[in-house]
N, C-alpha and C positions, 0 to 999 in steps of 0.2 A: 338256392341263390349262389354266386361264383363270388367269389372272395376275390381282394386284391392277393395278387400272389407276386413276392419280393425275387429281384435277380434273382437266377441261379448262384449258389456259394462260387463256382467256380469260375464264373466270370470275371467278377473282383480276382480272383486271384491268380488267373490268368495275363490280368493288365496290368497286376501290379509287378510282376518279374520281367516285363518287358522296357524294351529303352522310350525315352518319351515320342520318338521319331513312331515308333511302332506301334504306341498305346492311339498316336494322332491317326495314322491310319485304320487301325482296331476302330476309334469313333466312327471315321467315316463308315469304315464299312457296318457297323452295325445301325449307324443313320440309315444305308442305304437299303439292308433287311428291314427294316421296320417299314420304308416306304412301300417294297415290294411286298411288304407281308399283308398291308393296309390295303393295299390297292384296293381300292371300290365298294371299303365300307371305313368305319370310323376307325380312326389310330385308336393304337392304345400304348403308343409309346412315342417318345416327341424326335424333334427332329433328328436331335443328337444322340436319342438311344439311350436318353437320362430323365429316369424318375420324377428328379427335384427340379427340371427346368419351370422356368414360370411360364401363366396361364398367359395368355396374351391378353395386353390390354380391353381389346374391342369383344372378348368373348362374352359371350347375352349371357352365362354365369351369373359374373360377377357383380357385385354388388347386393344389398340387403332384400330378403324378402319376406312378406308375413302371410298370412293365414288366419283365418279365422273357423275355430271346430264349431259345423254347423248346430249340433247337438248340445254345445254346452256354451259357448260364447267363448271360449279361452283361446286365445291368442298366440302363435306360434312365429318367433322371425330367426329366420337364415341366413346368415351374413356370408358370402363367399369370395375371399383376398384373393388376389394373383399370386400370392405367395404359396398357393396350395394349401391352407388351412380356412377353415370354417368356424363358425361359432352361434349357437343355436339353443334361442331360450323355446321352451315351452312350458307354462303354469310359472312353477317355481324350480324346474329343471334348467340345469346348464350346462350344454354339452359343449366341448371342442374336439375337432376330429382334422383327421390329415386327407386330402383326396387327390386325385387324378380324373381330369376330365377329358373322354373325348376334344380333339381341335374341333371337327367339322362334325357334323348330326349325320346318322347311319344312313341307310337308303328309304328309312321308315322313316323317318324326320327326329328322330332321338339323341338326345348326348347320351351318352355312358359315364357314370358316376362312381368312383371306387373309391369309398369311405373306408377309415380306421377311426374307434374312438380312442383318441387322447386322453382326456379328463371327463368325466359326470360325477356333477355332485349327489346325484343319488335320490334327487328330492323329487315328487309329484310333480310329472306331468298333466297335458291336458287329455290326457285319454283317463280311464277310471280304473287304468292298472294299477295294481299296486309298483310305487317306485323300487326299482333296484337298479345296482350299478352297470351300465353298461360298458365302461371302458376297458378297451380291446377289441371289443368287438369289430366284426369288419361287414360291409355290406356293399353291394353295387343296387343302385337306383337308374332308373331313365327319365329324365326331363327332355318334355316338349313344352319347344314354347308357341305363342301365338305371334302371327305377323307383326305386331306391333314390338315383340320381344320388351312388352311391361307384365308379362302375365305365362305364368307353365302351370304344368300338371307333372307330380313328380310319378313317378312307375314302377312297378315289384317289376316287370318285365317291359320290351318293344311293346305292345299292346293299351289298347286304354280300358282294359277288363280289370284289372289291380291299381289304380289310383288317386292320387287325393291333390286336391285345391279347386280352385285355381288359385296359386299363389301369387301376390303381386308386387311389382317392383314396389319399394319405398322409396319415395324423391330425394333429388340430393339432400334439401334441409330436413329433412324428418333422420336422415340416414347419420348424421352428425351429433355428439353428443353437443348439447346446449341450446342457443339459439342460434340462429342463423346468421355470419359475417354482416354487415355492414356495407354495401356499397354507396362508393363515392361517387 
């Protein structure tokens, strides 16, 4: 599997000796590598040539997703912010992790997903593994989704030989903790 892999050290420290007039330029041009480097398959770097920009609103992402293991009945949901973070029960497991998504899906119809785990509480998921902690850990996934974009399959690889759901959107009110606002 390919890991998320962080700037190079020297880049930071290259923008940071420079005057800000120079650092604005430096953006640009590494905007404009990322776009030539992308050309006619998925980015993997956003416009600005920055890590932490956020996911765009309209990306089929975002938003909460569940699963159900067909083997055991245990329930699995994926919450995925524009803010680039996630949050992901399965059993009595609780992960949070950091990601980077593809903008646009490959020429195979796939986003690209590069996960870090942040926190796991270490507890029983819904697989029959036994729990340990996975935080640190880093992993890339591919998600396709279906026309309708309420439904993916997530991917060890571009292929649909490695993977699991179909996962599906959960609606706005399921997606809220409580009950559902009141309309007047």
């Amino acid at each position: 599997m390919t890991t998320l892999l962080p700037p190079a050290p020297s880049e930071g420290a290259i923008a940071t000796r420079r005057a800000p007039a120079e650092r604005a330029t430096a953006a640009r041009l590494a905007a404009l590598l990322c776009a030539f480097a992308t050309f006619g398959a998925a980015p993997r770097c956003t416009a600005a040539g920055d890590a932490d920009a956020a996911i765009p609103p309209d990306h089929p992402l975002l938003g909460s997703w569940t699963w159900t293991v067909p083997t055991n009945g245990c329930t699995e949901r994926y919450s995925y912010r524009a803010n680039g973070t996630m949050l992901a029960t399965s059993g009595e497991q609780v992960v949070q992790t950091t990601y980077r998504v593809s903008f646009r899906p490959s020429a195979k119809e796939f986003y690209r997903i590069d996960e870090k785990v942040s926190t796991d509480n270490a507890k029983q998921d819904c697989t029959d593994q036994p729990p340990h902690d996975t935080t640190g850990e880093q992993n890339t996934i591919y998600a396709r989704f279906d026309r309708t974009g309420n439904a993916m399959v997530m991917c060890r690889d571009e292929s649909m030989n490695a993977c699991f759901g179909p996962l599906r959107r959960v609606e706005l009110e399921e997606a809220h903790a409580g009950p559902p606002a009141r309309r007047s």
